[in-house]
N, C-alpha and C positions, 0 to 999 in steps of 0.2 A: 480781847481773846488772843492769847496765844497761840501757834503751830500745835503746842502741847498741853492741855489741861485734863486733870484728873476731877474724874465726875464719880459720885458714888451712890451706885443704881440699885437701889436696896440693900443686901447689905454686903453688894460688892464693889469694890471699885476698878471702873473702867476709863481708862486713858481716854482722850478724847483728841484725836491727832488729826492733821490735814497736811499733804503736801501739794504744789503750787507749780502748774504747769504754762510757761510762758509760749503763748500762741505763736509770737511773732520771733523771739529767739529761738524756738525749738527746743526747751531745755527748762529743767525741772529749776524753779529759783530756791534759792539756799535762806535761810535764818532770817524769817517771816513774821510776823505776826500782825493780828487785825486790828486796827484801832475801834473804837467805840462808834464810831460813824461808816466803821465798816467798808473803812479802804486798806488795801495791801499796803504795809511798810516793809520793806526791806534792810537789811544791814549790810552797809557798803563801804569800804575803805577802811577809816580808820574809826571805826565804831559807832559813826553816825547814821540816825534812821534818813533813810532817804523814800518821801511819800510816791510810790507805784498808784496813786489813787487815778491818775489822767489815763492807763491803762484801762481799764474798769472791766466788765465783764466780759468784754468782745476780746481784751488779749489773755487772761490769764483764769484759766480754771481749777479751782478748788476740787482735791478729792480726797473724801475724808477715810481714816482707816477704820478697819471691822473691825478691830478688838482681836484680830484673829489671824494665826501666822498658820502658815502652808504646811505640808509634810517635811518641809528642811529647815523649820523654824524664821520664815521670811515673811514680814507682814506681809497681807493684802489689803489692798487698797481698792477704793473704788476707784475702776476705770484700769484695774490691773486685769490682764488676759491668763486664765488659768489652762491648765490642762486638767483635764478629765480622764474619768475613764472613757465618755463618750466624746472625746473630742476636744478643741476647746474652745474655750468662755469664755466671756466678758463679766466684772463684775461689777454690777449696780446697786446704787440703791429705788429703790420702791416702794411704796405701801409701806413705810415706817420700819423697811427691813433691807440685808443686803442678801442680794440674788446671782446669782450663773443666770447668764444668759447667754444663748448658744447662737444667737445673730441677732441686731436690729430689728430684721423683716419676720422675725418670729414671731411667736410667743411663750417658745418652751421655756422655762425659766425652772429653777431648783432654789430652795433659800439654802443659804448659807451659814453652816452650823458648825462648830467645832468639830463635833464625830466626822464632819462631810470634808473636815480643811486635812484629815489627815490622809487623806489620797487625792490632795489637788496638789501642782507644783505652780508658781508666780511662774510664766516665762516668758513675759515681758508688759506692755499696756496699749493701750489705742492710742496714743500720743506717738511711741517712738514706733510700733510695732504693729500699725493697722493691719499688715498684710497674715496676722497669724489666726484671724480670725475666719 
């Protein structure tokens, strides 16, 4: 699997993206994709995949996108922090859907739906920007 695949969900087709946050760098890795065994490959230098699989799930987290862009036309990503009208969010995925969630220690949560992405803005994620939460 690719960073990028097109999947088509009845009789629509929806992108199917993920981008790739390095624990131990601090820093989102660039031009990714997943081998069949399901380790991170990377492209490094001069065009060769270099295997991130000795990484594994303790340094790099996957966060896949909603299919769904903010009021300024900017995907949302899970694990991206929105603004609200009440505040802001964190957005996850859950229960086979992606949600606002309004802290950890909660449980207020909202799904997230096209009509609801046009009065959210991206303004940043819990990687770079835990304190916005």
């Amino acid at each position: 699997m690719t960073s990028n695949q097109i999947e088509k969900v009845g009789s629509e087709k929806k992108e199917i993206k993920f981008r790739a946050w390095d624990k131990v760098e601090k820093k989102f890795i660039k031009g990714f994709a997943i081998n069949q065994n399901g380790f991170l490959m990377t492209m490094e230098g001069q065009g060769e995949w270099v295997d991130r699989a000795k990484y594994g799930k303790e340094r790099v987290e996957l966060m896949q996108f909603t299919g769904l862009l903010d009021k300024r036309g900017k995907e949302i990503y899970e694990g991206d922090i929105v603004e609200t009208g009440f505040g802001n969010r964190e957005v996850e995925y859950r229960e086979g859907a992606f949600w606002t969630h309004e802290s950890m220690d909660t449980i207020n949560k909202d799904l997230l739906t096209q009509t609801k992405t046009r009065y959210l803005v991206v303004i940043g994620n819990i990687y770079q920007n835990p304190e916005l939460i």
